[in-house]
C-alpha positions in Angstrom: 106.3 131.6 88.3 106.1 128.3 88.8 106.0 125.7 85.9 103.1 123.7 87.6 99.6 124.2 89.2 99.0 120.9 90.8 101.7 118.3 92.5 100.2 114.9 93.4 101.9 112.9 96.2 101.3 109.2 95.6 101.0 107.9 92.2 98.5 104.7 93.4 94.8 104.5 92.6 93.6 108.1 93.9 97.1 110.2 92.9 96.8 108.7 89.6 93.0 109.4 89.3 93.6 113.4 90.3 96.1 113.7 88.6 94.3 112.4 85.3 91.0 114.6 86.0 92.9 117.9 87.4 94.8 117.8 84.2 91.8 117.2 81.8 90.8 120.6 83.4 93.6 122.2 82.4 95.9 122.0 84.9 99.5 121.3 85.1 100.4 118.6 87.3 103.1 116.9 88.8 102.9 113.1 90.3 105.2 112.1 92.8 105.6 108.6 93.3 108.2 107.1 96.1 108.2 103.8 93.9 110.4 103.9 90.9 108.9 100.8 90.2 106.1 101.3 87.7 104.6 98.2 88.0 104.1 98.7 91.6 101.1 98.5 93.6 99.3 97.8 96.8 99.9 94.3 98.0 97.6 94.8 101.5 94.3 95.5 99.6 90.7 93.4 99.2 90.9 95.1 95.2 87.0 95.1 95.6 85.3 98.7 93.4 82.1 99.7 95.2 79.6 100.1 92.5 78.8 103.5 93.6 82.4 103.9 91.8 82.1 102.1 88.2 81.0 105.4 86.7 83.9 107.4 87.9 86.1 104.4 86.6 84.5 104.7 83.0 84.9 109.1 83.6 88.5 108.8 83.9 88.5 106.0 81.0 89.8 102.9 82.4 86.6 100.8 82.8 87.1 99.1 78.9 91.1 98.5 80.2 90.0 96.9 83.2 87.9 94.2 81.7 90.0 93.5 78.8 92.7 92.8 81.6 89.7 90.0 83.2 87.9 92.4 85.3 85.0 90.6 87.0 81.3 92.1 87.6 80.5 90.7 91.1 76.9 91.4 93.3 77.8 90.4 96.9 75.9 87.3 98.7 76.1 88.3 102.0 75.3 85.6 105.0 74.0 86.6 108.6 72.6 84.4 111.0 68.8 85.1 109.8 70.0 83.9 106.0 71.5 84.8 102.9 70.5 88.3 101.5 71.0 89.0 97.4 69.9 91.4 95.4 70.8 91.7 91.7 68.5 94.6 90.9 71.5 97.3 91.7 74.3 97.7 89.4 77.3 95.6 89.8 80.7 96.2 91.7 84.2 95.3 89.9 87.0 93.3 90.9 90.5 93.6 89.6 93.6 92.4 91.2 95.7 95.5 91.9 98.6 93.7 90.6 96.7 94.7 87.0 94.8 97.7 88.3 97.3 100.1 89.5 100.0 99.8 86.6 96.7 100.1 84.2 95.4 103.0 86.4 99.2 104.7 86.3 99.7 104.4 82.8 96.2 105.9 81.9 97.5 109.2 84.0 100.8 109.4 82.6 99.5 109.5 79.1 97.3 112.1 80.0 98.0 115.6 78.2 99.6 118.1 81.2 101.0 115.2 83.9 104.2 114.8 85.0 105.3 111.5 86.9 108.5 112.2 89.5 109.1 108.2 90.1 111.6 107.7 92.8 110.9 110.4 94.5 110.0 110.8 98.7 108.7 113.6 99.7 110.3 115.3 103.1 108.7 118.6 103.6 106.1 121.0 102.8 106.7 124.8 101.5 104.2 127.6 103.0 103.2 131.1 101.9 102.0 132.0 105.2 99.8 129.6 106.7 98.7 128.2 102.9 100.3 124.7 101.8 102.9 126.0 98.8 104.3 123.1 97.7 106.6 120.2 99.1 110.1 119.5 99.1 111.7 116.2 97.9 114.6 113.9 99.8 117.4 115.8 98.2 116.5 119.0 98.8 114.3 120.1 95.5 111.5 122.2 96.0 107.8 121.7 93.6 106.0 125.0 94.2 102.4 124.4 93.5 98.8 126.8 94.2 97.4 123.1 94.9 99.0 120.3 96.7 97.3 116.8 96.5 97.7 114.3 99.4 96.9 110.5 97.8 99.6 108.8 100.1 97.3 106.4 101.9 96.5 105.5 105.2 100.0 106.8 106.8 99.6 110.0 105.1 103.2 111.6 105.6 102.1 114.8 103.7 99.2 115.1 105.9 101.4 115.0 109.1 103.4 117.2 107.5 100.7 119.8 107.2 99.4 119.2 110.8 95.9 118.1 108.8 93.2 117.8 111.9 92.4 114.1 112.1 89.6 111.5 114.6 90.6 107.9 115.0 88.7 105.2 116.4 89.2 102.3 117.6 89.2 99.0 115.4 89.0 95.5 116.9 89.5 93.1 114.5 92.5 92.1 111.9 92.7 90.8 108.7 94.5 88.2 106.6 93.5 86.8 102.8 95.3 85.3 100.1 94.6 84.4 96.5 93.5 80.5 95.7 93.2 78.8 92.4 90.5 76.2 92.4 86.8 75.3 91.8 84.9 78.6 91.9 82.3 79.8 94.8 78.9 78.9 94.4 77.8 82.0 93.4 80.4 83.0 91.1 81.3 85.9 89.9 79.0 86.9 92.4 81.3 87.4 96.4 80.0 85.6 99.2 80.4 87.7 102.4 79.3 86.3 106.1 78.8 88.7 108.8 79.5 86.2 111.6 78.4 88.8 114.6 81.1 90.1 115.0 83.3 88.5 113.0 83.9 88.1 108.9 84.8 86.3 106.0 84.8 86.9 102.4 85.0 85.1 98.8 85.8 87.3 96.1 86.1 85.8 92.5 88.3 87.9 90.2 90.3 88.0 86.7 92.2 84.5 86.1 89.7 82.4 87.5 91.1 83.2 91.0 89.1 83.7 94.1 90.7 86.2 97.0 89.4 84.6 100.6 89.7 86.3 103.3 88.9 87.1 107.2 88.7 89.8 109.8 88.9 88.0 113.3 88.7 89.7 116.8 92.5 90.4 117.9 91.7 88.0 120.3 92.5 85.4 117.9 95.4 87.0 116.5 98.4 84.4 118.7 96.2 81.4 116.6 96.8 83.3 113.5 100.3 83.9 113.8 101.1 80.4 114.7 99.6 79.3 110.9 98.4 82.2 108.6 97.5 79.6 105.8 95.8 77.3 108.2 94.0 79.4 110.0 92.7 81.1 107.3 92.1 78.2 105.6 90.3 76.6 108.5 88.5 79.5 109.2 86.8 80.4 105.7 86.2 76.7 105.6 84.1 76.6 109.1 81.4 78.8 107.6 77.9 78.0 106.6 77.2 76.8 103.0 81.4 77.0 103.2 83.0 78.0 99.7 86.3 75.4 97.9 88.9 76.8 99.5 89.8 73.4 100.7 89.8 72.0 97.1 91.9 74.6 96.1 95.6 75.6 95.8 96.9 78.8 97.5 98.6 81.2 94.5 99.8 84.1 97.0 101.7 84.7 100.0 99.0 85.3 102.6 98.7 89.2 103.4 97.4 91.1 105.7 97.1 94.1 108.6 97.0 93.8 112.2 96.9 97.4 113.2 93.5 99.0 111.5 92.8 102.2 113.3 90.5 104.2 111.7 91.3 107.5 110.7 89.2 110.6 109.3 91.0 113.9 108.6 90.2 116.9 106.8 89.3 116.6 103.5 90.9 120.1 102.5 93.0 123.3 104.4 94.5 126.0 102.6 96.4 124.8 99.4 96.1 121.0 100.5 93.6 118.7 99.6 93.7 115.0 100.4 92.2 112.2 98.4 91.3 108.3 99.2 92.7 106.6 102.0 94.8 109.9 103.2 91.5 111.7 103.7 89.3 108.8 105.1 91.2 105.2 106.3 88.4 103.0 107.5 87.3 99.2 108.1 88.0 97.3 104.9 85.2 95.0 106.1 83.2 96.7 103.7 85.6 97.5 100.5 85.0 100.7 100.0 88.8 102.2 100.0 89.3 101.6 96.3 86.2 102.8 95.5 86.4 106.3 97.3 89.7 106.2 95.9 88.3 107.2 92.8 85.2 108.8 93.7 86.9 111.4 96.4 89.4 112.0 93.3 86.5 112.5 90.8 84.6 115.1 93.4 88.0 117.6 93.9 88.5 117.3 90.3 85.1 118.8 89.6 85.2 121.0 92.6 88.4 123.2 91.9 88.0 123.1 87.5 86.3 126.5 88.1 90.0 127.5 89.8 91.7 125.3 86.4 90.0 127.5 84.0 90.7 130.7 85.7 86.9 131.4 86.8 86.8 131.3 90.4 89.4 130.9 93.5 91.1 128.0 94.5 90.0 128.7 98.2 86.3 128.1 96.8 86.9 125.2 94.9 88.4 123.7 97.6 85.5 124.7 100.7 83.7 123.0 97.6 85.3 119.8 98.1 85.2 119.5 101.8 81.1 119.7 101.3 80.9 117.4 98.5 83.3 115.1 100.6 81.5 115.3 103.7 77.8 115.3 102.4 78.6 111.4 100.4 81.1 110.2 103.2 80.6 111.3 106.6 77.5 109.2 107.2 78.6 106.1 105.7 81.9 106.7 107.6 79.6 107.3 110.7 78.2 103.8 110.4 81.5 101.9 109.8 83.2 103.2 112.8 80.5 102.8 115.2 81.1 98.4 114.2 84.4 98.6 113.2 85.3 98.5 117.7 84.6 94.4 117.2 81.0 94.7 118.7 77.9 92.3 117.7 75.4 93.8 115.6 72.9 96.3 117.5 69.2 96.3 117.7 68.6 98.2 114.9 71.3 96.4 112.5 69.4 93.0 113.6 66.1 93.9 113.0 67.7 95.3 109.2 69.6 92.0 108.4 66.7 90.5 109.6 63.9 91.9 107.5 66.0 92.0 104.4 66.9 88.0 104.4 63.6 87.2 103.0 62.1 90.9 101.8 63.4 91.9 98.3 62.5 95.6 98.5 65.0 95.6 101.6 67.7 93.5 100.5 67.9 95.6 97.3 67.7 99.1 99.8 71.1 97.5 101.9 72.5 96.3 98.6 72.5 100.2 97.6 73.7 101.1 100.7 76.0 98.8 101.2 77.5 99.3 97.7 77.4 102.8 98.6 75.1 104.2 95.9 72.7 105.3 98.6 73.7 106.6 102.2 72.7 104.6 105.1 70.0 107.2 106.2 68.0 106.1 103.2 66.8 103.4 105.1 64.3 105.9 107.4 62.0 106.3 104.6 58.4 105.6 106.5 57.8 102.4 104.0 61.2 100.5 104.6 61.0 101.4 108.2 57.3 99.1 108.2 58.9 96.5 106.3 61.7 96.6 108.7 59.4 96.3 112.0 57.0 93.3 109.8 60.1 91.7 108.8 62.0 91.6 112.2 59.4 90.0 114.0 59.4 86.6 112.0 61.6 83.6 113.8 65.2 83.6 113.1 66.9 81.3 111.1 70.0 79.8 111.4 73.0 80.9 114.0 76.6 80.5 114.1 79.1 79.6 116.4 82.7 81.2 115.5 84.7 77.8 115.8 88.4 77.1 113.8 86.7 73.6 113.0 85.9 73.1 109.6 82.1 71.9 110.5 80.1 74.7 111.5 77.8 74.9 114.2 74.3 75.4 112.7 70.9 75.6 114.9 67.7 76.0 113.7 
């Protein structure tokens, strides 16, 4: 018999967040983490929380923690070429360095009742019974038998190669670089500032310690430019937008981070004993921040899904066809949308006519503000009223364009 039900590979935002709700269930789980370092975290990471995830953050019990370490509430200002669309009539996102999040996030699951953290550890196998996922074997040769195995090892996911886990890609045209700045705040502070050049980006996020993360998603293209001056190019580049936030007035606190090679990929959710969570189930365009986010939220939803397994009610086989619904029914058509942009293409007819309308419509900026915080999924915008705002709205004159420069004056039109 073994002497756990659960082992979690990848002790980071979604490892720790199943492990801490698997075991509230009942079960007995076992984190492994490849870092013996427990103050590590992801250093390649925007740290922006969707608000469709603050109420699985104050579930699992670290929402108070998180602001008493200087979390910041933040709605999004987000720029296209017809105007500046805001909406503070949906609940707020979160931001949190990860430098603060994922220790806080770690230490929450390792005082949890029923977990057991394995630091140090890499795993270098998986164990079968039959064609079902059994466990996993560490660097060393130890075997952790387990009726559920957990795959939270990001984008990368070893476990799920391992496993043979079906997975799509697609194609990503565009890389990214930010860095954290001390300085005068962004206008709009808390609030982020996001600009959706067409079909490049750049973001402002304000968070704890009064510092702004700025960062940008070029066309690889651009990418020899970058590598000749990461600071300056970012730099120049934030600073080239309209209605341009500090970054010039302000002092660069971090090394400037980043990631070239972006390919999206979408596996499945759940096989026989396996489940994976976060970025090892879905890895896609940080352009819009929702990794940390579904982090937590994909964690959450298996949780819930197999507790009838945790208390001895039902199988784990149905628990875990469970999952793969309540995965694909909130992810797959949000997923959907970001891959068909994430290629580096301009905006289509449809996505102009929506940024568009909503510049200067408040029902519709609030109706992509839901979406785009994921509260809401992307088909909720087919509703027969929105869809006569949207066809009013896209027929006024445009307003201003943009011409995707590395000079610090942008080109406005009117």
């Amino acid at each position: 018999m073994s002497d756990r039900d659960v082992v979690v590979v990848g002790a980071s935002l979604a490892g720790c967040a199943a492990a801490t709700l698997l075991a509230r269930e009942g079960a007995r789980v076992t984190l492994v983490e490849k870092s013996p370092d427990p103050a590590h975290y992801k250093r390649v990471c925007g740290h922006f929380i969707q608000a469709s995830a603050v109420p699985s953050l104050e579930r699992l019990g670290v929402l108070d923690a998180m602001r008493v370490a200087g979390a910041v509430d933040s709605h999004s200002n987000i720029w296209t070429r017809y105007g500046w669309m805001f909406s503070d009539e949906v609940p707020p996102s979160i931001n949190l360095r990860r430098e603060k999040l994922d220790p806080l996030v770690r230490a929450h699951a390792v005082a949890t009742p029923g977990v057991e953290l394995r630091a140090g550890e890499t795993v270098t196998g998986i164990v079968r019974d039959g064609k079902r996922v059994a466990g996993v074997e560490l660097r060393g040769g130890e075997v952790l038998q387990a009726d559920l195995v957990v795959g939270a090892d990001g984008r990368d996911s070893t476990l799920a190669e391992l496993a043979e886990v079906p997975v799509k890609t697609f194609p990503h045209g565009r890389f990214s670089y930010g860095a954290y700045y001390e300085g005068p705040a962004p206008a709009t502070a808390p609030g982020g500032q996001l600009w959706f050049l067409d079909p490049e980006w750049v973001a402002a996020f304000p968070t704890d310690d009064g510092q702004t993360m700025y960062a940008v998603m070029p066309l690889h293209e651009r990418l020899d430019e970058f590598k000749a001056d990461l600071a300056g190019a970012l730099e120049r580049m934030v600073a080239g937008v309209p209605d341009a936030p500090p970054i010039l007035e302000s002092t660069r606190v971090s090394p400037v981070f980043g990631k070239v090679d972006m390919l999206n990929r979408m596996r499945r959710p759940a096989i026989d004993g396996l489940a994976l969570v976060g970025d090892a189930a879905l890895a896609t365009d940080p352009i819009y921040g929702v990794g940390c986010g579904w982090a937590f939220q994909s964690a959450e939803w298996l949780a819930d899904s197999v507790a009838a397994w945790a208390s001895g009610d039902e199988s784990l086989a149905r628990g875990l066809r469970r999952y793969r619904r309540t995965w694909s029914r909130n992810l797959r058509p949000h997923a959907q949308m970001i891959h068909a942009y994430s290629g580096g293409r301009k905006f289509n007819a449809m996505e102009r006519s929506l940024y568009k309308a909503a510049a200067n419509d408040p029902v519709l900026a609030r109706q992509m503000h839901r979406i785009g915080t994921r509260i809401d999924s992307p088909m909720s915008v087919m509703k027969p009223g929105l869809i006569a705002r949207i066809a009013r709205g896209s027929r006024r004159k445009s307003g201003v364009a943009y011409s995707s420069t590395t000079s610090t004056s942008p080109s406005l039109t009117a």
